[in-house]
Structure formats: structure tokens, C-alpha cells
FIKOL-816671 format. One record per atom (N, C-alpha, C): residue number from 1; x, y, z. Coordinates in pm, 1 decimal. Atoms other than C-alpha are relative to their C-alpha. Example, Ala and Ser with C-alpha at 12.3 -4.5 7.8 and 13.67 -1.06 7.14 Angstrom:
   nr      east     north        up
    1      89.0    -119.0       0.0
    1    1230.0    -450.0     780.0
    1      90.0     120.0       0.0
    2     -82.0    -119.0      -6.0
    2    1367.0    -106.0     714.0
    2     -77.0     109.0      73.0
***
This chain:
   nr      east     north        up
    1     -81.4    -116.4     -23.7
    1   16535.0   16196.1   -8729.4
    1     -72.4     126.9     -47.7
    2      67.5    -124.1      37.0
    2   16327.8   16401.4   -8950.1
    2    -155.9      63.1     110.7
    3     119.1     -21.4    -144.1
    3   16028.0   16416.8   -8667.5
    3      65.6      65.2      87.6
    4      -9.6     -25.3    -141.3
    4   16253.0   16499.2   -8402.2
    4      22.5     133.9     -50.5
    5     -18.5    -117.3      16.7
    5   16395.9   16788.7   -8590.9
    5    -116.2     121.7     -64.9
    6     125.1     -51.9      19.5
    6   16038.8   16883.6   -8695.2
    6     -93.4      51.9     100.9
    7      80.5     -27.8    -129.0
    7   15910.9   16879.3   -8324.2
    7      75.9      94.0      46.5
    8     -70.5     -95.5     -17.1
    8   16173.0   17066.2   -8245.3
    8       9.4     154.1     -56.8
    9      30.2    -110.7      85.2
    9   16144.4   17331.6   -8502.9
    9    -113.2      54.1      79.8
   10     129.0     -95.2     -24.6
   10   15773.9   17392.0   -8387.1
   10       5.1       2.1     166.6
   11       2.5     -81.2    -161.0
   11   15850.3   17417.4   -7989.5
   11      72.7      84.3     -40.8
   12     -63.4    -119.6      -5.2
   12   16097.2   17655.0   -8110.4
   12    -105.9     118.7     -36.0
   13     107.6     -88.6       4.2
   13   15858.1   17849.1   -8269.0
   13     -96.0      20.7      63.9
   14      30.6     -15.3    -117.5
   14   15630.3   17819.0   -8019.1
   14      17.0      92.4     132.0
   15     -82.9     -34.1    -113.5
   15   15855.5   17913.5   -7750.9
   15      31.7     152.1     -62.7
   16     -43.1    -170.9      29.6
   16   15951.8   18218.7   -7931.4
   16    -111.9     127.8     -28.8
   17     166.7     -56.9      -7.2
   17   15567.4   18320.9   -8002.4
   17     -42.9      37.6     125.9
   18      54.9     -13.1    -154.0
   18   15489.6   18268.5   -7616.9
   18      92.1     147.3      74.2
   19     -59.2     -93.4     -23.6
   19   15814.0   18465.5   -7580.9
   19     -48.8     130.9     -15.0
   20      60.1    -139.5      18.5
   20   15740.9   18767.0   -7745.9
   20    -135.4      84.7      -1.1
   21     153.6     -37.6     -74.3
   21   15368.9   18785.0   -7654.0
   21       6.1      70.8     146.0
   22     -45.6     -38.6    -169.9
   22   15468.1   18785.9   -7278.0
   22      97.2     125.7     -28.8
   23    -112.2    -136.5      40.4
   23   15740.0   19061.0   -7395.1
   23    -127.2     126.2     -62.8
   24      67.6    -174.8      40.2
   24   15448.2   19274.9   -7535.0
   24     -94.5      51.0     111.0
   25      25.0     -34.0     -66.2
   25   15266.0   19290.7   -7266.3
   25      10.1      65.9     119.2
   26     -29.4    -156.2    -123.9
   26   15304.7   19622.0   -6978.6
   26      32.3     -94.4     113.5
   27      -9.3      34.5    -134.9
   27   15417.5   19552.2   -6677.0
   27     -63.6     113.6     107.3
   28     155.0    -161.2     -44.9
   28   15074.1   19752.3   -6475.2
   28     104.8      45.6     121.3
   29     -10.6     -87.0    -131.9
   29   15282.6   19781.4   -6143.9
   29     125.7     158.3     -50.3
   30    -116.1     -65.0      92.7
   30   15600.8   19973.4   -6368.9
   30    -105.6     112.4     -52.0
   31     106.1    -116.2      97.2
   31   15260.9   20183.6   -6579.0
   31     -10.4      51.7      93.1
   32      64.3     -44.3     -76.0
   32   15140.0   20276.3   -6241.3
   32     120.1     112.4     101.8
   33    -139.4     -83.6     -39.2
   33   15513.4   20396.2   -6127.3
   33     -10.5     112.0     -30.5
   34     -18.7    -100.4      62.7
   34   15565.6   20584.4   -6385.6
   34    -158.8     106.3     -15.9
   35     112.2     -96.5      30.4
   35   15164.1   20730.6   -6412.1
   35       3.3      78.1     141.1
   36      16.1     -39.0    -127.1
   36   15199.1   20844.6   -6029.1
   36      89.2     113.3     -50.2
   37     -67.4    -115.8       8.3
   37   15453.1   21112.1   -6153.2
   37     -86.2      83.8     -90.8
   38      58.7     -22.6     129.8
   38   15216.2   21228.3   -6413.7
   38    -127.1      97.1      81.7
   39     110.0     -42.0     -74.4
   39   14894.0   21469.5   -6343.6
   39    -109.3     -39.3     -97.6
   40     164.6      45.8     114.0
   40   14527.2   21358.6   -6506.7
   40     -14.3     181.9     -60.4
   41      49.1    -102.9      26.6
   41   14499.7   21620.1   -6737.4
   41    -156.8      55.2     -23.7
   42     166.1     -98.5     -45.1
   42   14108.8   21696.5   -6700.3
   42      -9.3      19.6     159.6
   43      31.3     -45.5    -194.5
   43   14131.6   21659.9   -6298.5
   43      95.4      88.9      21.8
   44     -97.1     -94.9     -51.6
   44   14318.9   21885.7   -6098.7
   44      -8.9     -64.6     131.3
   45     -75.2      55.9    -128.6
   45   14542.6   21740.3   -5831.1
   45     -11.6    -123.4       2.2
   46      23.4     177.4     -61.3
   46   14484.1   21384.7   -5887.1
   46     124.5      -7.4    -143.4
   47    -145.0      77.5      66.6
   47   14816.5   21187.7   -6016.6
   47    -124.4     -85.1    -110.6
   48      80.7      89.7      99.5
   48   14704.1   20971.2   -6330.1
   48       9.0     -94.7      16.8
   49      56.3     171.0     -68.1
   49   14722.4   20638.1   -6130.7
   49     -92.1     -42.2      42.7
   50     119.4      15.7    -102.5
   50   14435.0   20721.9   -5932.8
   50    -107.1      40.0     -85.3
   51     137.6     -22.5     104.4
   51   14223.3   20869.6   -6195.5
   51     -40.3    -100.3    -101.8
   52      25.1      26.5      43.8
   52   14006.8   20681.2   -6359.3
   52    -100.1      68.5    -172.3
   53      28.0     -35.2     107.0
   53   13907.1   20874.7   -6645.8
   53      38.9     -67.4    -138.1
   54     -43.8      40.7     123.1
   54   13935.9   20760.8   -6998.7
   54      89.4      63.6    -111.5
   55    -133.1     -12.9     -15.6
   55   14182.5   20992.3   -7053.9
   55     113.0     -47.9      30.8
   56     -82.4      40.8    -122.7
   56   14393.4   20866.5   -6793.7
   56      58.1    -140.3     -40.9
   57     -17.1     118.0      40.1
   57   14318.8   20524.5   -6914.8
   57      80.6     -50.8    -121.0
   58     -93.1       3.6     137.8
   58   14452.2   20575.5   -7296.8
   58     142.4      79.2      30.9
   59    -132.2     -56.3     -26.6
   59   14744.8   20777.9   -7113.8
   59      78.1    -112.8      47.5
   60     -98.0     167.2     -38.5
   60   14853.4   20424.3   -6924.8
   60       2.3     -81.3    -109.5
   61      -7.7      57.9      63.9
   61   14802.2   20263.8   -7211.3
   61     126.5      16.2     -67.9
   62     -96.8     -41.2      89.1
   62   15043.9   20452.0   -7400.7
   62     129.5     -12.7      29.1
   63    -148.7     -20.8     -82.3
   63   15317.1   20474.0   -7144.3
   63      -1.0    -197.7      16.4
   64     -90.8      84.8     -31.1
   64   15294.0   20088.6   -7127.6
   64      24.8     -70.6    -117.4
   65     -32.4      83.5     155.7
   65   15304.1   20054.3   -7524.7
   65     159.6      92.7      -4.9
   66    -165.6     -35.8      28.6
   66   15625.1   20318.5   -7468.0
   66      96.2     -77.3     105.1
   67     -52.7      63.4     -98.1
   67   15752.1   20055.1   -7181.9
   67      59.9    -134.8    -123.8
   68     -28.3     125.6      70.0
   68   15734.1   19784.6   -7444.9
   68      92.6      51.5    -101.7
   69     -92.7     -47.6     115.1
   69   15919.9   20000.0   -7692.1
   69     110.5       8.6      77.9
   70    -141.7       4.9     -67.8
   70   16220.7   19987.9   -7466.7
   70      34.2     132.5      70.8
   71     -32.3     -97.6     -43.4
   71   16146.1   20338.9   -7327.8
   71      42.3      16.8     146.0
   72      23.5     -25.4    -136.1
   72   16305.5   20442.1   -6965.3
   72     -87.7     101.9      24.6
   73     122.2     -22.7    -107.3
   73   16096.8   20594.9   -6675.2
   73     -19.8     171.3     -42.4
   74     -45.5    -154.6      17.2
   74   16278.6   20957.1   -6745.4
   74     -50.9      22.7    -152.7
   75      47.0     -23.9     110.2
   75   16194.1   20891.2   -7147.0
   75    -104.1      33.0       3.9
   76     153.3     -24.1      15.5
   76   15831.1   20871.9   -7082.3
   76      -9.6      98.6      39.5
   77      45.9    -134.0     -83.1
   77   15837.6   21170.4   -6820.3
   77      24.4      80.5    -107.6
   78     -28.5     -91.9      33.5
   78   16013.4   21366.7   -7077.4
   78     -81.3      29.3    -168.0
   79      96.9     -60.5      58.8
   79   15762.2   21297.3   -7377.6
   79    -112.9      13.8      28.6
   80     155.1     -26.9      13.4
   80   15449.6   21346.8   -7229.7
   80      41.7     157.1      41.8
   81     -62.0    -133.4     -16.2
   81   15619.9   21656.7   -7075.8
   81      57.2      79.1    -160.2
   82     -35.0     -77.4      72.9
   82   15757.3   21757.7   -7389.7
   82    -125.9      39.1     -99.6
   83      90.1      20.7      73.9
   83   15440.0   21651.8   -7594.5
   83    -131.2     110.0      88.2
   84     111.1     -64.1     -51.3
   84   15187.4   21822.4   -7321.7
   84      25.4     148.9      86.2
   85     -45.5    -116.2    -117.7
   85   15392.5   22096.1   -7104.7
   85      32.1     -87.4     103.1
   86     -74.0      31.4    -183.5
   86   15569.0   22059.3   -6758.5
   86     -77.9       4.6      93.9
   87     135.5      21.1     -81.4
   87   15208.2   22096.2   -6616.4
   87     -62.8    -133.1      -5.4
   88      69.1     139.9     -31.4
   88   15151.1   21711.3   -6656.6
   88      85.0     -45.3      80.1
   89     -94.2      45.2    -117.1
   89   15423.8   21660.8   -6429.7
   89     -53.8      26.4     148.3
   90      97.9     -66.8    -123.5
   90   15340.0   21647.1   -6035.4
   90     113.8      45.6      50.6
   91     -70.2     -86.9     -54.4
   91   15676.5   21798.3   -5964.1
   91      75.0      83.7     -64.4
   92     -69.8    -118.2      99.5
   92   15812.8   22089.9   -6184.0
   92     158.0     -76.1     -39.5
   93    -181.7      31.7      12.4
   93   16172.6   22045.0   -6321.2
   93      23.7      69.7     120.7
   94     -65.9    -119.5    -113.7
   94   16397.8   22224.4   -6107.1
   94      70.9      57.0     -73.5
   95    -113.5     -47.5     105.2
   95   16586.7   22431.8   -6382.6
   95     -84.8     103.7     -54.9
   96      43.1     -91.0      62.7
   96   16518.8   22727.2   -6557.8
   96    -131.6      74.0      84.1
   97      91.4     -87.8     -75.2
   97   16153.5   22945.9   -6465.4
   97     -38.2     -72.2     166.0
   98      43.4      19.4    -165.4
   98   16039.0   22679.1   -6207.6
   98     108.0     -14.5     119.7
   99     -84.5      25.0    -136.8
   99   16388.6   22672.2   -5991.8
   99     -29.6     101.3     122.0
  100      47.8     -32.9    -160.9
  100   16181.1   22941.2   -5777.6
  100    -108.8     -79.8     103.7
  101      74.7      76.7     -67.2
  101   15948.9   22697.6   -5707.9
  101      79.3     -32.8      95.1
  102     -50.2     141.5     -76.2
  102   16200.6   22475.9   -5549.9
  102      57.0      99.3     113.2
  103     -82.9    -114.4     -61.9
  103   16416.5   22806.0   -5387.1
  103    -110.9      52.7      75.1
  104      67.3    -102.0     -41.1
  104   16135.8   23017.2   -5260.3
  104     -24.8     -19.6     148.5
  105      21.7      84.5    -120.7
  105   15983.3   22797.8   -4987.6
  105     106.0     -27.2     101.0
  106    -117.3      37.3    -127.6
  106   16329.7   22708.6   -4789.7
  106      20.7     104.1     -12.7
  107     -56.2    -152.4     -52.4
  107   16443.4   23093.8   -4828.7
  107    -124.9      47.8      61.5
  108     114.5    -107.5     -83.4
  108   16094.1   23224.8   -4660.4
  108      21.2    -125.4     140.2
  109     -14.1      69.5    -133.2
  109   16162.2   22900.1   -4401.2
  109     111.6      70.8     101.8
  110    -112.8     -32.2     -44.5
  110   16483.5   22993.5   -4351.9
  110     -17.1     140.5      99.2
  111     -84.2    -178.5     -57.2
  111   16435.8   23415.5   -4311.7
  111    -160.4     -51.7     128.9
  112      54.1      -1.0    -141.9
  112   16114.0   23293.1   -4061.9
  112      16.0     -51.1      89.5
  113     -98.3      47.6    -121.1
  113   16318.8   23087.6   -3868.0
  113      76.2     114.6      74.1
  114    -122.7    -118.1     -68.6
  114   16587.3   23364.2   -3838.2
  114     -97.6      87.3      85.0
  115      68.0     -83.4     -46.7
  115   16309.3   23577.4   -3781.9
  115     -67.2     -17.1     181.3
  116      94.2      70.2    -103.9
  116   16147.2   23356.1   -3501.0
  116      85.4      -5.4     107.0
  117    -128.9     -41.1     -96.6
  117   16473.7   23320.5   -3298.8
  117      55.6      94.2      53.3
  118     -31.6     -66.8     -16.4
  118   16563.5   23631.8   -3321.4
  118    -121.5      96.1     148.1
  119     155.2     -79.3    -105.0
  119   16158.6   23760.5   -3149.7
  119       7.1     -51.7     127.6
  120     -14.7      68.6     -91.8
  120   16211.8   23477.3   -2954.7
  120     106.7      19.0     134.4
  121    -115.2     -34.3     -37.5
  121   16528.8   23572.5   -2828.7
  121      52.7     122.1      27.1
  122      32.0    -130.8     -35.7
  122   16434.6   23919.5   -2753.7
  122    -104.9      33.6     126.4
  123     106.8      27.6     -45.1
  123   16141.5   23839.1   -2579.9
  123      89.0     -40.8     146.4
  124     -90.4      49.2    -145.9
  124   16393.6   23634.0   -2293.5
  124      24.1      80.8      48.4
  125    -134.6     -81.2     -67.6
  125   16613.2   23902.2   -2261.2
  125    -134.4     126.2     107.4
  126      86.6    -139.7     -69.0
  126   16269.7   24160.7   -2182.6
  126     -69.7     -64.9     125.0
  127      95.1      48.1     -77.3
  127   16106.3   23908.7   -1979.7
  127      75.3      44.8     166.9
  128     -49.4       7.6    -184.9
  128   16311.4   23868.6   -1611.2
  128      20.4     166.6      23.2
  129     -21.3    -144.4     -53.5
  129   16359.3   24262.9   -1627.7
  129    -167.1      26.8       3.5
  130     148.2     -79.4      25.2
  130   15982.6   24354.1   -1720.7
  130     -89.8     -27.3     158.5
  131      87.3      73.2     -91.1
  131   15839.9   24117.1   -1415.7
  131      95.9      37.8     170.0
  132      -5.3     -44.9    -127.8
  132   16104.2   24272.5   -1169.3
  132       5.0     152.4      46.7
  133      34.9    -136.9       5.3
  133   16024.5   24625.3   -1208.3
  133     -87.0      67.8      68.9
  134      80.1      -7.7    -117.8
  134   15879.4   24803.5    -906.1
  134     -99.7      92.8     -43.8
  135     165.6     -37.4       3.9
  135   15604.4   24977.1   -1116.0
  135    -112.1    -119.9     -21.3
  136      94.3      79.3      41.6
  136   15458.9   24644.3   -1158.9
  136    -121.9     -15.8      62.6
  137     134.1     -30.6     -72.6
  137   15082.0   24618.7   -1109.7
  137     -55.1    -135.4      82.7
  138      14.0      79.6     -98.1
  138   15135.1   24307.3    -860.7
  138      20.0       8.1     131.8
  139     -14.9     -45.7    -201.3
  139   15121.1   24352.8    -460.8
  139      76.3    -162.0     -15.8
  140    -116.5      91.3     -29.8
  140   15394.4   24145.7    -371.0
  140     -90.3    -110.6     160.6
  141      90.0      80.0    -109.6
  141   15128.8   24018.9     -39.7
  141     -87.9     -82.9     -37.3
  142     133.7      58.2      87.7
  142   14854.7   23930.9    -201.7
  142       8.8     -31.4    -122.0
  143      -5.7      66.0     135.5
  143   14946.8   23807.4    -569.3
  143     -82.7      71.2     -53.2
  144     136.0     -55.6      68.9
  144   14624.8   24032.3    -699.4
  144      72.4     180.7     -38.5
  145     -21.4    -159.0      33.4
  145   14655.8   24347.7    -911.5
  145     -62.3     105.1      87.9
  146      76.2    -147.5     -80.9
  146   14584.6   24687.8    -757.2
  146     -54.2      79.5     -68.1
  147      93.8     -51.0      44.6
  147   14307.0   24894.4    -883.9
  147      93.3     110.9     -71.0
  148     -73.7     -68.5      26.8
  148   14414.9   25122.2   -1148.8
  148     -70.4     152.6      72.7
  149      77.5    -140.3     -38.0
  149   14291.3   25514.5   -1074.8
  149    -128.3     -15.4    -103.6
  150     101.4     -18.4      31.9
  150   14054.6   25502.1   -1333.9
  150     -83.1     -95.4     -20.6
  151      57.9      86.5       5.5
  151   13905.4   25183.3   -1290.1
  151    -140.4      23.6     129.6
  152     131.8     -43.2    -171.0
  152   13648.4   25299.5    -926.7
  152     -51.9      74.5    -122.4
  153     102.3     -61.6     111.0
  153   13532.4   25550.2   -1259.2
  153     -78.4    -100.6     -60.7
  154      61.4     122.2      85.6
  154   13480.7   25273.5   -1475.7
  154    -107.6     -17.2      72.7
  155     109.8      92.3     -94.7
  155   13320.6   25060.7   -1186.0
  155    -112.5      94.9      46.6
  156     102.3     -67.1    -109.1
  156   13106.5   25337.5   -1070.4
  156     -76.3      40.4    -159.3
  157      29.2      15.4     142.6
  157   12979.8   25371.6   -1470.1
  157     -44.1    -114.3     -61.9
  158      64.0     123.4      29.2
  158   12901.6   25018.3   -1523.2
  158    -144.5     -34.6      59.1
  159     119.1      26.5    -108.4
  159   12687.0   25022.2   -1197.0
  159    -128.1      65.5     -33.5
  160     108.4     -84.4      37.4
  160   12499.5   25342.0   -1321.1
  160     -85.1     -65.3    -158.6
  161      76.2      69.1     138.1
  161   12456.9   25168.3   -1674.8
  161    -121.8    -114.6       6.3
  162      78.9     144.6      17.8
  162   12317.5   24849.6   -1566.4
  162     -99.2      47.6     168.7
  163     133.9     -19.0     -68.4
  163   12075.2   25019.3   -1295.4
  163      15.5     -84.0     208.2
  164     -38.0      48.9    -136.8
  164   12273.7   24877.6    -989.4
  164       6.2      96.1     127.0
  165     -77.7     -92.0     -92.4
  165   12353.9   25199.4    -780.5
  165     -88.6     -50.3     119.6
***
């Protein structure tokens, strides 16, 4: 009896060693989640999933020793952000100085939309009057413009230039 409860004892322990080993170790696809929101702070424009710098590298490290500490996705964003600035982030908050970031872009879409409709929609209204207007410089026989008056000057000025007369 005393064996069995002796073998027993040490798979438990065992089992609870294997346990919490496997428990300390990151889960890379979860590091790589959370480093994709993140910017490499020596590169510019590269997320810290893709950078391989050694920076980059002790930055995943860290986020998957704060994964093992029981931190969520938003904890980590908010101490490396709090610890480094809102410039290691790859998308600003939206609150406080940067909410023009987020505002600026759809109000200049917006007023060049309005704007575009409106040219657009000005433009219709000039067109079918402009093209039936009997000073137009189309011969209604022949499809071909008609010489303006001072164009035979021109043409008779080109000829003299270039030695044609």
C-alpha cells in the first residue's frame, strides 16, 4: 500500500512539474498577435512581428513573459504604451490629441465628395446647353471646325518661319 501511495505521490508531482513548465511557456502565435499591434522602435513602419531586430526580439520576449503573468492583450498594449509613448502603437488611441487623426480624413472625404458631386453636377447641367449653342465652332455638314479669323495669320506665320512660302 505504501508503494502505491508513493508512486502516486511522485506522478503527482511529476504531473504538476510538466504542468507548470508547459504553463510557462508563451504561446508565439498569441506574442505575434499582440506584437503586430506594436511598432519596432528603431525601424520605422515595420510592426514588431516582422522585425527582426534584437530589440524587437527582447520586446516578444517580454510580452510573452507578461502573457504568462496572466496579462490581457489590452494590458500589454497599455504598458508598453504607457512605459514607451502612444508612438509604439500602430494605431493611435482615438481619444484626446489623436481623435483628429481618426476625424480629419472622413471630414476632408466627406467635404470632397460633396465637393465632387456638386462640380459634377454642374458640369451636366452646362453640358447639353454649351454643345447646342449656335456660336459653336462645329459645321453641322461636315463635323470639322471652321477656321478661326486669326488662324490663315497664324498659318501664314508658321509657313514664313519654317521657310515654306
Amino acid at each position: 500500500m505504501r508503494k502505491i501511495f508513493i508512486s502516486i505521490l511522485t506522478i503527482s508531482i511529476l504531473l504538476a512539474f510538466v504542468g507548470s513548465a508547459a504553463a510557462q511557456e508563451p504561446d508565439y502565435d498569441r506574442v505575434n498577435e499582440i506584437a503586430q499591434d506594436l511598432n519596432c522602435p528603431t525601424c520605422v513602419g515595420i510592426n514588431l512581428a516582422d522585425c527582426r531586430t534584437l530589440t524587437c526580439e527582447q520586446w516578444r520576449a517580454q510580452i510573452g513573459d507578461l502573457l504568462t503573468e496572466g496579462y490581457s492583450e489590452q494590458e500589454i498594449l497599455d504598458y508598453f504604451s504607457n512605459r514607451y509613448g502612444t508612438q509604439v502603437l500602430q494605431s493611435p488611441p482615438k481619444s484626446g490629441t489623436t481623435l483628429a487623426l481618426w476625424i480629419l480624413p472622413v471630414a476632408a472625404l466627406l467635404i470632397g465628395g460633396g465637393w465632387l458631386f456638386y462640380t459634377v453636377r454642374n458640369w451636366a447641367r452646362e453640358a447639353p446647353g454649351a454643345a447646342a449653342s449656335p456660336s459653336s465652332p462645329v459645321n453641322a455638314t461636315t463635323s470639322q471646325a471652321t477656321p478661326q479669323a486669326g488662324s490663315e495669320d497664324y498659318l501664314t506665320q508658321v509657313e514664313r518661319d519654317l521657310g515654306i512660302d
